[in-house]
C-alpha positions as CSV (number, residue, x, y, z in Angstrom):
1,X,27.4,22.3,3.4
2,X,25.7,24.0,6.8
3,X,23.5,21.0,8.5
4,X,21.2,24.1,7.8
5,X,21.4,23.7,3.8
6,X,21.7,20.1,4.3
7,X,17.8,20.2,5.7
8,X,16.7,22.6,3.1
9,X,18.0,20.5,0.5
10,X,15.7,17.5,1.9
11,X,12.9,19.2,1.6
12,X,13.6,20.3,-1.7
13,X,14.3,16.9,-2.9
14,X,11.3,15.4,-2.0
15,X,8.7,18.9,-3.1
16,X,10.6,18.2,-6.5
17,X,10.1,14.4,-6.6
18,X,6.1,14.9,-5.3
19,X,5.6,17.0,-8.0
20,X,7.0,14.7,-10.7
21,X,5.0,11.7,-9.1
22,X,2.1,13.6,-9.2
23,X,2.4,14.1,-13.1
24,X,3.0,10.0,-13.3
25,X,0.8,8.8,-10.4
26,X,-2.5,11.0,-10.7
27,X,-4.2,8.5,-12.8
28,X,-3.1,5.0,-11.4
29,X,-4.2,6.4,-7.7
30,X,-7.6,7.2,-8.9
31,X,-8.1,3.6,-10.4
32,X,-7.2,2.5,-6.9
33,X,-9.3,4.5,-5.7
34,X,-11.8,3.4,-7.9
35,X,-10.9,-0.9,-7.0
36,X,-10.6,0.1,-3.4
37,X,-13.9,1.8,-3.0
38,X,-15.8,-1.0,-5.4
39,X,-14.3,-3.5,-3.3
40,X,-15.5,-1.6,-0.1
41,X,-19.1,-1.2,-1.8
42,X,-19.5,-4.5,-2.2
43,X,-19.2,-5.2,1.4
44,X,-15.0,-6.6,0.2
45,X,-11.6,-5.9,2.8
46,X,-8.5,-4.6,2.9
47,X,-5.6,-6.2,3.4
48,X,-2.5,-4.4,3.7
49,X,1.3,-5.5,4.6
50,X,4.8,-4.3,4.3
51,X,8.4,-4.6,6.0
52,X,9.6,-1.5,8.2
53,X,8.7,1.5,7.4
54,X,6.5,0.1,4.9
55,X,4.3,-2.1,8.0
56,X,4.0,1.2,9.7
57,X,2.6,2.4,6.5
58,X,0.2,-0.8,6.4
59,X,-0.8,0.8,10.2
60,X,-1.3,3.8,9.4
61,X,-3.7,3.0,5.9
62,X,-5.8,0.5,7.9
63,X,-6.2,3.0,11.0
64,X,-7.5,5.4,8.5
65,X,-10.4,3.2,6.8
66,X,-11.5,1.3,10.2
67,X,-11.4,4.8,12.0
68,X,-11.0,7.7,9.7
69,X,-9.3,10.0,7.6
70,X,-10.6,13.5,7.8
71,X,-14.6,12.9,7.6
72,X,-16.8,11.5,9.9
73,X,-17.8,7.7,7.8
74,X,-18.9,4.5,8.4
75,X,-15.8,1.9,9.7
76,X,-14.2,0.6,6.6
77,X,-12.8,-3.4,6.7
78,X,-9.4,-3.3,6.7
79,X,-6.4,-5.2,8.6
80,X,-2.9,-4.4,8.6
81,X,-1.0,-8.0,8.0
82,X,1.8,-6.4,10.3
83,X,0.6,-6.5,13.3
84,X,-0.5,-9.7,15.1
85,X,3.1,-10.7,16.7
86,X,1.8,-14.2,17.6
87,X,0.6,-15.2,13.9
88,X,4.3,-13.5,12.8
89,X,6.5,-15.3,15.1
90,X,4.6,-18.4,14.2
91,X,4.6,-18.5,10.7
92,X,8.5,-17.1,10.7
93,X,9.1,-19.7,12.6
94,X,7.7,-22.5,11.8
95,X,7.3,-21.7,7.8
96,X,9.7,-19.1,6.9
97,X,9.4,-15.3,7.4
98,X,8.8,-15.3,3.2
99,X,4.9,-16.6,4.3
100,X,4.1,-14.1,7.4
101,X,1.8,-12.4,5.1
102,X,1.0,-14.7,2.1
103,X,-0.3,-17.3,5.0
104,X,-2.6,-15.0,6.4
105,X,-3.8,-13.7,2.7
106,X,-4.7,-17.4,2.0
107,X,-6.6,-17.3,5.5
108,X,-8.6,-14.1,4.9
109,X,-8.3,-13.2,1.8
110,X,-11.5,-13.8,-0.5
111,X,-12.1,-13.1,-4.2
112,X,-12.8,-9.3,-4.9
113,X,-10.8,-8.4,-1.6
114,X,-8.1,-6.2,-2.7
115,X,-4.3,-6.4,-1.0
116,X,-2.3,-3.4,-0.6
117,X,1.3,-4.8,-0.6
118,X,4.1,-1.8,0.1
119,X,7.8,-2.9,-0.7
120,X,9.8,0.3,-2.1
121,X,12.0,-1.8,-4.1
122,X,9.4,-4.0,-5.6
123,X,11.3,-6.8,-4.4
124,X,10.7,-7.6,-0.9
125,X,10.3,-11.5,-0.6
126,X,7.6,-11.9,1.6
127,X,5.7,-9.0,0.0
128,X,6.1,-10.8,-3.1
129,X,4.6,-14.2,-1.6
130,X,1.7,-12.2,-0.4
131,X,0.6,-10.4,-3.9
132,X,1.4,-14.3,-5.8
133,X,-1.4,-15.9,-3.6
134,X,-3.8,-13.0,-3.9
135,X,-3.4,-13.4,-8.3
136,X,-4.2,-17.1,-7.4
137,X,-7.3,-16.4,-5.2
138,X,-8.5,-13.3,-7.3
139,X,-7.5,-10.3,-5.0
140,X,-6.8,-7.0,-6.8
141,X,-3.5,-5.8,-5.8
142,X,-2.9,-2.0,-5.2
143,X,1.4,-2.4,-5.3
144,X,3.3,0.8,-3.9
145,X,6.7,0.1,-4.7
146,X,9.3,2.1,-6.5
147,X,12.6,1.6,-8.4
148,X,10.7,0.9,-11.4
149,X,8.3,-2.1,-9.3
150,X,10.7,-4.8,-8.9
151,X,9.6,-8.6,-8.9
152,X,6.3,-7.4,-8.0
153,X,5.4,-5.4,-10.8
154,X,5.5,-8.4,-13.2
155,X,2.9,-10.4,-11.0
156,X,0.3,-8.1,-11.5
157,X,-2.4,-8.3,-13.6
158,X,-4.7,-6.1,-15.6
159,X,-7.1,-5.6,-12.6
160,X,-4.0,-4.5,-10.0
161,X,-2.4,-1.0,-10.2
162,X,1.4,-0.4,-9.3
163,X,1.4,2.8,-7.7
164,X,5.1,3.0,-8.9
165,X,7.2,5.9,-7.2
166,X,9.9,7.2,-9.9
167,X,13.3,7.4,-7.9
168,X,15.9,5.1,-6.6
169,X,15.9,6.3,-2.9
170,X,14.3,4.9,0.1
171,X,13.7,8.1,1.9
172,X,12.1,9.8,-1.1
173,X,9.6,6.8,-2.0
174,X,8.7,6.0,1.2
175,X,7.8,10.0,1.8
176,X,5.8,9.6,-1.6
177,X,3.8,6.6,-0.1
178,X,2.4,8.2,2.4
179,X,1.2,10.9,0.4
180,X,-0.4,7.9,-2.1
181,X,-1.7,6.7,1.0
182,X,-3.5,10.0,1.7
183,X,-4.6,10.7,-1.6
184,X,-6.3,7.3,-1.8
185,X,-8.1,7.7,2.2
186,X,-9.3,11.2,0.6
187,X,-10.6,9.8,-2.3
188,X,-12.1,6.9,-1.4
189,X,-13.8,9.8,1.5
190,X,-14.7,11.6,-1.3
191,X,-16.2,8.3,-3.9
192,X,-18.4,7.2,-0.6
193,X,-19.6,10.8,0.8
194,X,-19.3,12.7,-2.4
195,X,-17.2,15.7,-2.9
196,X,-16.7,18.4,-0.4
């Protein structure tokens, strides 16, 4: 195979796998939606974390809330749990790196908050320890995982939503998030400022 057809075939593979995740994953992203922007409305934050390419998704999701997507909005509460390298070093070091986010969801975390926890096979430990103390302190949990959810799909409860990508494949879910990602900054935009 050419390193030509090689590329093509990427692309292919993931326009094939959108469109079956759009099929499965229209309705679960607009209850997100729908917890996100209640939580938002009823002056609630975000709280988002990941591993890898997963924490530069929790970046990029709380980048777009506090600044914006595509409309001009009011700043949206939201934090990225990845990013404050003295609180990760600390608690990885002193704890273990299983608490860097669950010990900051216990800090800032409030009932009706909701924590958006991104692990692509479901079972990333620490992303686990995170969504565990937001079902004990009432968080909703908005899961993007894939591989059919992992260890984190049975924590959730009827108020969360696993935004569940159907493949097996790194690559492919994690190019699937960040569409979820933008389908949910777009419609919470359009739940807040109305349709355009």
């Amino acid at each position: 195979m050419s390193l030509t057809d090689r590329i093509r075939k990427q692309f292919e593979e993931s326009a094939e796998l959108k469109r079956d995740a759009a099929q499965a994953l229209a309705a679960p992203i607009a209850t997100a939606v729908e917890r996100i922007t209640a939580a938002l409305a009823s002056d609630r934050k975000i709280l988002v974390c990941g591993n890898g390419g997963s924490a530069a998704d929790s970046q990029h999701l709380a980048a777009e809330l506090v600044g914006r997507y595509e409309r001009e909005r009011p700043e949206l509460a939201a934090i990225a749990l990845t990013t404050d390298t003295s609180i990760l070093t600390a608690v990885a070091n002193d704890y273990a790196f299983e608490q860097i986010f669950a010990r900051q969801v216990r800090a800032l975390g409030r009932e009706g908050d909701v924590l958006v926890a991104i692990s692509t096979s479901g079972n990333s430990p620490n992303v686990v320890a995170a969504v565990e103390v937001a079902r004990e302190r009432d968080l909703v949990v908005v899961a993007l995982t894939g591989r059919g959810g992992g260890r984190i799909a049975t924590l959730l409860g009827e108020q969360d939503v696993n935004l569940c990508v159907p493949h097996e494949r790194t690559a492919r879910i994690q190019e699937v998030h960040l569409l979820i990602l933008h389908c949910l900054c777009d419609g919470i935009d359009a739940s807040l400022l109305g349709d355009e």
